[in-house]
N, C-alpha and C positions, 0 to 999 in steps of 0.2 A: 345401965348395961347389965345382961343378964351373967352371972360369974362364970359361964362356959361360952361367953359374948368373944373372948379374943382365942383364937387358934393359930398356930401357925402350921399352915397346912404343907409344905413343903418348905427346903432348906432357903430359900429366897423368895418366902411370900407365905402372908399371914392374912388374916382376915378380923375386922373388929366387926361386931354387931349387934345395934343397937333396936331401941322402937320409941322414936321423935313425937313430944306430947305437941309439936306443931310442924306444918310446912319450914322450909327453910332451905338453909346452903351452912354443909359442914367445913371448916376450915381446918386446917391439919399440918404440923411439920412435925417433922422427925427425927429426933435424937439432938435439940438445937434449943436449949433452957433458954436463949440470950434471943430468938428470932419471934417478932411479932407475926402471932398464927395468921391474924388476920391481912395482914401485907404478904402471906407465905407464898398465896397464889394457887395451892391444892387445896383443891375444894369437891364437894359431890353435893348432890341434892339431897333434902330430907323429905319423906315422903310421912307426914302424920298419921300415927298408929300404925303403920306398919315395919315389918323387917324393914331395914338399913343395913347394909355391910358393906364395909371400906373394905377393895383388897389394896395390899399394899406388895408392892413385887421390886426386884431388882435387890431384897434386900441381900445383906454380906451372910454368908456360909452359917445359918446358924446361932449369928449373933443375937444376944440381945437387944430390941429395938424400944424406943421411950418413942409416944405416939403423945403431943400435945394438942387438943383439938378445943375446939371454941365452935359454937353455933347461933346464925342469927335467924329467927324469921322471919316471914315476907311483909312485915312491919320496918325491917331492918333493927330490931331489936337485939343487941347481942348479948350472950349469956358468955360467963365466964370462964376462961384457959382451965384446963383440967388435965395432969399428969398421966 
């Protein structure tokens, strides 16, 4: 993830983004150390080598948000939860 990859572009919605060294499905939850990413059920496609960006919206006024995400590709290979 490139270190100007996460913005939060307005007070209820951020943006993460990335560039996927494979095809895949990103898995994602939100602010929840204890929630299996992969059971979370948010997900977005990865498109390899290219831009990727999760928006994420609806979030609270401002706050702080902790994004845990995991990726597998079209192997079903999955790589590891990451803070």
């Amino acid at each position: 993830m490139p270190a100007d990859g996460v913005k939060r572009t307005a007070q209820d919605t951020a943006t993460v983004a990335f560039v996927s060294s494979e095809d895949g499905k990103l898995y994602y939850v939100l602010n929840d150390d204890a929630a299996d990413v992969f059971a979370s059920g948010s997900t977005m496609a990865l498109t390899k080598g290219e831009d990727n960006t999760l928006t994420l919206t609806g979030l609270a006024d401002s706050a702080a948000v902790v994004v845990r995400y995991a990726a597998e590709d079209g192997l079903e290979t999955a790589a590891k939860c990451r803070p």
